[in-house]
C-alpha positions in Angstrom: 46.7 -5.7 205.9 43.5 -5.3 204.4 42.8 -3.2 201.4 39.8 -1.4 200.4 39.4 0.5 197.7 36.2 3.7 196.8 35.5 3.8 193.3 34.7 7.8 192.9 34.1 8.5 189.8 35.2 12.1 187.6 35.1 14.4 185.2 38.3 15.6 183.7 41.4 14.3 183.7 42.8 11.4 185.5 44.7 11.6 189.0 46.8 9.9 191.0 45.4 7.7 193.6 45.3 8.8 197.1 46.4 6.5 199.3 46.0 6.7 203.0 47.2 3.9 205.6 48.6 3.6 209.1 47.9 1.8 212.5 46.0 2.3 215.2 46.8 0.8 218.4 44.1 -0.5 220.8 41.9 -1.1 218.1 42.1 -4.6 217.0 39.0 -5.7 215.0 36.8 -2.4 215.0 35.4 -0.7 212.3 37.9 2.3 210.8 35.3 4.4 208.4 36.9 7.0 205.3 34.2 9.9 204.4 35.3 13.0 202.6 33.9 16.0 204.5 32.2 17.9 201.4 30.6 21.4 201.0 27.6 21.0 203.1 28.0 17.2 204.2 29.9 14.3 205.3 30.0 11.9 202.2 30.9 8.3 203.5 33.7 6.5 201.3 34.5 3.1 202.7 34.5 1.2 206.3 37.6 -1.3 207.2 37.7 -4.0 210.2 41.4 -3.1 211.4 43.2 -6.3 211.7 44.9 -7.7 214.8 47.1 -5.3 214.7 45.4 -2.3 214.2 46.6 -1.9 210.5 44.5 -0.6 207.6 44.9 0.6 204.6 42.7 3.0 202.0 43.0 3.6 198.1 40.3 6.2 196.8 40.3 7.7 193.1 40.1 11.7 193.8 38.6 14.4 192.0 40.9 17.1 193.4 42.3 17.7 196.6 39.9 17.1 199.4 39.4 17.0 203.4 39.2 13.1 204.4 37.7 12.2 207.8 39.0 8.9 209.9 37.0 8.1 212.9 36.7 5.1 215.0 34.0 6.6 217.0 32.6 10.2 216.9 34.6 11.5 219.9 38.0 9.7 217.8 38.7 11.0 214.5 41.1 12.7 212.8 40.6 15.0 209.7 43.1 15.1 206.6 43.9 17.4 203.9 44.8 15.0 200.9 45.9 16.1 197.6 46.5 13.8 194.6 49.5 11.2 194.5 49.7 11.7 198.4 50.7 8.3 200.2 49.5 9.1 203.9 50.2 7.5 206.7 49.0 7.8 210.3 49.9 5.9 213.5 47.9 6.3 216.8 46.5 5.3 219.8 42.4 5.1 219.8 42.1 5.5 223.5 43.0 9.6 222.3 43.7 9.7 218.9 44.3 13.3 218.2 47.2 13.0 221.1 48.8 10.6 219.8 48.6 10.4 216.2 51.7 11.2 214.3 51.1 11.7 209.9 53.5 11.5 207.4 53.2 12.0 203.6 51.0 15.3 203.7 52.3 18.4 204.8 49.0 19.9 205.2 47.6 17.1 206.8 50.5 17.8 209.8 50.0 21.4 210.1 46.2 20.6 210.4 46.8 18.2 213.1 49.3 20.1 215.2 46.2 23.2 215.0 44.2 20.1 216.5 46.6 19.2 219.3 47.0 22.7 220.2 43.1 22.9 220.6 42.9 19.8 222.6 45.3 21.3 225.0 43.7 24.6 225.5 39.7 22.6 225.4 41.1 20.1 228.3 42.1 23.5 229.9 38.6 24.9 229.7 37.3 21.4 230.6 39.0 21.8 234.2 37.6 24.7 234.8 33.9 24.1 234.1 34.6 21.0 236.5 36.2 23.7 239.0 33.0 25.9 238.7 30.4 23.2 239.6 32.6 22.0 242.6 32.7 25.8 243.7 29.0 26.6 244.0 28.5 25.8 247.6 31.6 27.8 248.2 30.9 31.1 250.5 33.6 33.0 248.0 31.7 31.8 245.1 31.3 35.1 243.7 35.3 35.6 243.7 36.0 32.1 242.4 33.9 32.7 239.3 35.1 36.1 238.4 38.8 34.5 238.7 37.5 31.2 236.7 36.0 33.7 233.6 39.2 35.5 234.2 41.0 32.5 233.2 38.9 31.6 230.5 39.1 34.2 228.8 42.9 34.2 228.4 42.5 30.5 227.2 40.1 31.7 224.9 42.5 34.7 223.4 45.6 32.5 223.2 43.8 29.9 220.9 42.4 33.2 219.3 46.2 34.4 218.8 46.9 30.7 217.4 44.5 30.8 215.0 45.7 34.1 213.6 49.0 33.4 213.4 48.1 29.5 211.5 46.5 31.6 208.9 48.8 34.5 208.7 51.1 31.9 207.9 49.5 28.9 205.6 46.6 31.4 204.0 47.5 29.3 201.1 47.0 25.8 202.8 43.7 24.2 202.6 44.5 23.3 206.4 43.7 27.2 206.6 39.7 26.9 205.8 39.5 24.1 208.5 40.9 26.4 211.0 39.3 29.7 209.9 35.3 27.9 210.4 36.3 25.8 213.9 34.6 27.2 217.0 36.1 27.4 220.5 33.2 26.4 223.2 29.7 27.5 221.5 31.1 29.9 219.1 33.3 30.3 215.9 36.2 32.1 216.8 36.1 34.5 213.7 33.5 36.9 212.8 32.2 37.2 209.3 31.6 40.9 210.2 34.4 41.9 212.1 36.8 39.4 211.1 36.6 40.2 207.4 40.5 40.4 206.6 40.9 36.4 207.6 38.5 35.6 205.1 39.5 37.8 202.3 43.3 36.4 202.7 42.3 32.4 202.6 40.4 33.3 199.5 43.2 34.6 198.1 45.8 32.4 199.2 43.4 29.6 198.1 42.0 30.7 194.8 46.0 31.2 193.8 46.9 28.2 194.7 43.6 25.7 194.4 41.4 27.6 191.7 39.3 25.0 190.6 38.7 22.9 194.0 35.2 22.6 195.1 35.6 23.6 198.6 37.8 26.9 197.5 35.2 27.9 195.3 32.5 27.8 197.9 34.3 30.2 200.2 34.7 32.2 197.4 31.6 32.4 196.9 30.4 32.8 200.5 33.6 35.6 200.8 31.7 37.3 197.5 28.1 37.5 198.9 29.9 38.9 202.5 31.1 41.6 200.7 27.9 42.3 198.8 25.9 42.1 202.5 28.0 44.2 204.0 28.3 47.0 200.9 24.5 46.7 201.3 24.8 47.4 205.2 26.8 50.6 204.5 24.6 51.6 202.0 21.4 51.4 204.7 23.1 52.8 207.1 24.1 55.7 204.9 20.1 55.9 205.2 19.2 55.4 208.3 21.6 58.2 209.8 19.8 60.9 212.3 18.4 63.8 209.7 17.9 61.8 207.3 14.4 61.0 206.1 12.9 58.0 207.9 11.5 55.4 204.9 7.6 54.9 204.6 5.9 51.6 206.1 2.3 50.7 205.4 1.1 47.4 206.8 -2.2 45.9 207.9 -2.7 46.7 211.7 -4.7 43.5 213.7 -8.4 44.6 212.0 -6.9 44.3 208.6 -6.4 47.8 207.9 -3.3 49.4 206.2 -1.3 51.9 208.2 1.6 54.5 207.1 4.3 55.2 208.9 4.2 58.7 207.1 0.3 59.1 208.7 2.0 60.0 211.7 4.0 63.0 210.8 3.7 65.9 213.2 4.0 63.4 216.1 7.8 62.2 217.5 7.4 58.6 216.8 9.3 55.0 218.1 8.9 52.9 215.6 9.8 49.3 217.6 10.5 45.7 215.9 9.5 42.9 217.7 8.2 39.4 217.8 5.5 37.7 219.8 8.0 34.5 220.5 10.8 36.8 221.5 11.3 37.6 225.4 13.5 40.2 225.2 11.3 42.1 222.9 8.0 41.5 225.1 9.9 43.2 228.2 10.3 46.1 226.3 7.3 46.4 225.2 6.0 46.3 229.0 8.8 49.1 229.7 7.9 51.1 227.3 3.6 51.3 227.7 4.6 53.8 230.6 6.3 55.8 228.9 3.9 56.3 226.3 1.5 56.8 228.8 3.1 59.8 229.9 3.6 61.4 227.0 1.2 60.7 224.3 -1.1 63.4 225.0 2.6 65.9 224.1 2.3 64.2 220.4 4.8 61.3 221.3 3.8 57.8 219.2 4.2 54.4 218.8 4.3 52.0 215.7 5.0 48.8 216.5 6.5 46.0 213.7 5.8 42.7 214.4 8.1 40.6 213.0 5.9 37.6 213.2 5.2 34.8 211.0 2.4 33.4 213.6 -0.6 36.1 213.0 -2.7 34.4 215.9 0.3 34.6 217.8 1.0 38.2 217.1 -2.7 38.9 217.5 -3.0 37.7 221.2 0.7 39.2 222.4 -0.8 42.7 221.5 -4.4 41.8 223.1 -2.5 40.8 226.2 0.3 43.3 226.1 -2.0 46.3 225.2 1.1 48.5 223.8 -1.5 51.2 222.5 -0.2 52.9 219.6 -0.6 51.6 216.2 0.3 47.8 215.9 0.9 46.0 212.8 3.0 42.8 211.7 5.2 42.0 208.7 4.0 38.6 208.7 8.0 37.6 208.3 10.9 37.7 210.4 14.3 39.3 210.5 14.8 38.8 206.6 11.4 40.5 205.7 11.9 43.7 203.4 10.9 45.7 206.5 13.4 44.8 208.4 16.1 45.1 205.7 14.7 48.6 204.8 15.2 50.1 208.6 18.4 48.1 209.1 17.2 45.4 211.7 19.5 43.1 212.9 18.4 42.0 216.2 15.0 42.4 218.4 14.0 44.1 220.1 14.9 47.1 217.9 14.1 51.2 217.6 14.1 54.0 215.9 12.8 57.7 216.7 11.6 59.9 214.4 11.3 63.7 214.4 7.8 65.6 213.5 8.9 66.1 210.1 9.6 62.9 209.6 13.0 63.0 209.9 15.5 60.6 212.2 16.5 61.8 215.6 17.6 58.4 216.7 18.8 54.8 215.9 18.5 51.5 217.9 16.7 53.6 220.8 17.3 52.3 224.7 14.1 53.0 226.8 16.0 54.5 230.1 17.5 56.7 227.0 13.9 57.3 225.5 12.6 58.0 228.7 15.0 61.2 229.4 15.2 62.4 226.4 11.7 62.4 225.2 10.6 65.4 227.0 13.0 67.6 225.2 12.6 66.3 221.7 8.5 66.7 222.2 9.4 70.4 223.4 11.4 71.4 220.1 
């Protein structure tokens, strides 16, 4: 058994060694690498050539309680949560490690694993049925098969969404919990910072009660803290931004270099649009909606369109080749400028509609919307 041992040094006082061994079957003489999955990285710790046997063993010096990554390959690895003293071991097979392997000595390390077999299950699941879908698309009943296959997926998808709850519900006090609470399922996470608030205020509790001074507690804390402060911020815009309230003031350089108001067009029922040059989505609309103002600009209706574009050239020729009309001007930033901030912008393309007075009639406008309504708004 060969020993290796990372010399990680620390501040404060002194620990107990973490020591993490096991065997790995099928694996005779390849490489075994240790990293501690940090913050914002992967830190690499130490490499080991398992023996004949499979057998290795680690020793590391810790700083606090940490997330430790085996992996034999980048499709083979398993992750554990280590505190302190913890003597770890882990048997497996590296033909499918996360299968196979059993741990002992690290009670979050198990419950972490068994949220990783339970995932395996239900990915292998959505594996078959992308592998059903391409076999299907000759099929004359395609149509039904996909419907049922998106059917199916879906269910998958809210049964590991139901898992996850309950695991957190449960060990909001285990740092097993943060692994679970950031994992995606197919291309996205599983819980939303916006809707899914209430998972991410209960780890942060559960963890700052029961790991106060770990590094990787204190950054969801933080990151829990400055989602609170966005979102108090969002409600306070909002607040804003409601119909009858005053619409706020924008004045920025149209494509000669001239500065243009907002408030220069009260007395007209404006759109004010955000868009960017790059963006499809928001070039369509802008094709959909130079009809429309076609039709009605000659009854006082407007348009003052926002760029949200870092590219000025790029900007530049989008409106020469578009040719919105209206009054065209650009932020010279993208969704985090001040302008989009100011009107609430989350997502392009985006509207608003404002009143004569210069009041709000209407937030995040839809052009088949715009286009029967606008008649009666320019009659009032």
């Amino acid at each position: 058994m060969i020993l290796f041992t990372s010399c990680m040094h620390h501040k404060g006082p002194v620990l107990s060694d973490i020591s993490i061994s096991g065997k790995i079957s099928n694996a005779a003489n390849k490489v075994i690498h240790l990293s501690e999955l940090d913050v914002n990285k992967v830190k690499a710790i130490d490499s080991a050539t398992l023996d004949e046997d499979g057998k290795f063993r680690f020793t590391i010096k810790p700083a606090g309680s940490m997330f430790l990554l085996i992996s034999i390959k980048p499709d083979q690895q398993i992750i554990l949560v280590a505190d302190p003293g913890e003597d770890i071991h882990m048997n497996g097979n590296a033909r499918e490690l996360i299968s196979t392997t059993g741990v002992t000595g690290s009670p979050a390390s198990l419950l972490l694993l068994g949220f990783e077999k339970y995932t395996r299950i239900n990915q292998r699941k959505v594996d078959s049925l992308g592998q059903v879908f391409l076999n299907s698309r000759s099929d004359p009943d395609f149509v039904i098969v996909r419907q049922q296959l998106d059917s199916t997926y879906q269910a998958i998808a809210k049964d590991q969404r139901k898992y996850m709850e309950r695991f957190i519900d449960e060990h909001s006090g285990s740092l097993a919990s943060l692994i679970v609470l950031n994992r995606n399922f197919g291309p996205k996470p599983v819980f939303d910072k916006k809707k899914d608030m209430q998972y991410f205020k209960k780890i942060d509790s559960g963890l700052m009660a029961t790991y106060p001074g770990n590094k990787n507690v204190i950054d969801h804390y933080s990151r829990v803290k400055a989602m609170i402060a966005l979102q108090s911020k969002e409600i306070s815009t909002d607040s804003l931004l409601t119909p009858g309230m005053p619409a706020p003031d924008l004045r920025l350089n149209n494509e000669e270099g001239i500065p243009m108001a907002l408030s220069s067009l009260k007395g007209k029922i404006v759109l004010v649009y955000f868009w960017a040059a790059i963006d499809a989505p928001s070039r369509k609309y802008i094709r959909q909606l130079i009809p429309i103002y076609k039709a009605n600009r000659k009854n006082g209706f407007e348009i003052f369109g926002v760029a949200l574009e870092p590219n000025r050239a790029l900007w530049f020729n989008a409106v020469k080749l578009d040719k919105p009309g209206g009054v065209q001007v650009n932020a010279g930033n993208d969704l985090n400028s001040p302008e989009a901030e100011l009107f609430g912008v989350k997502n392009l393309p985006y509207a608003l509609l404002i009143a004569r007075d210069g009041k709000i009639l209407k937030r995040d406008v839809k052009l088949d919307e715009l286009k029967k309504q606008l008649p009666d708004f320019l009659k009032k």
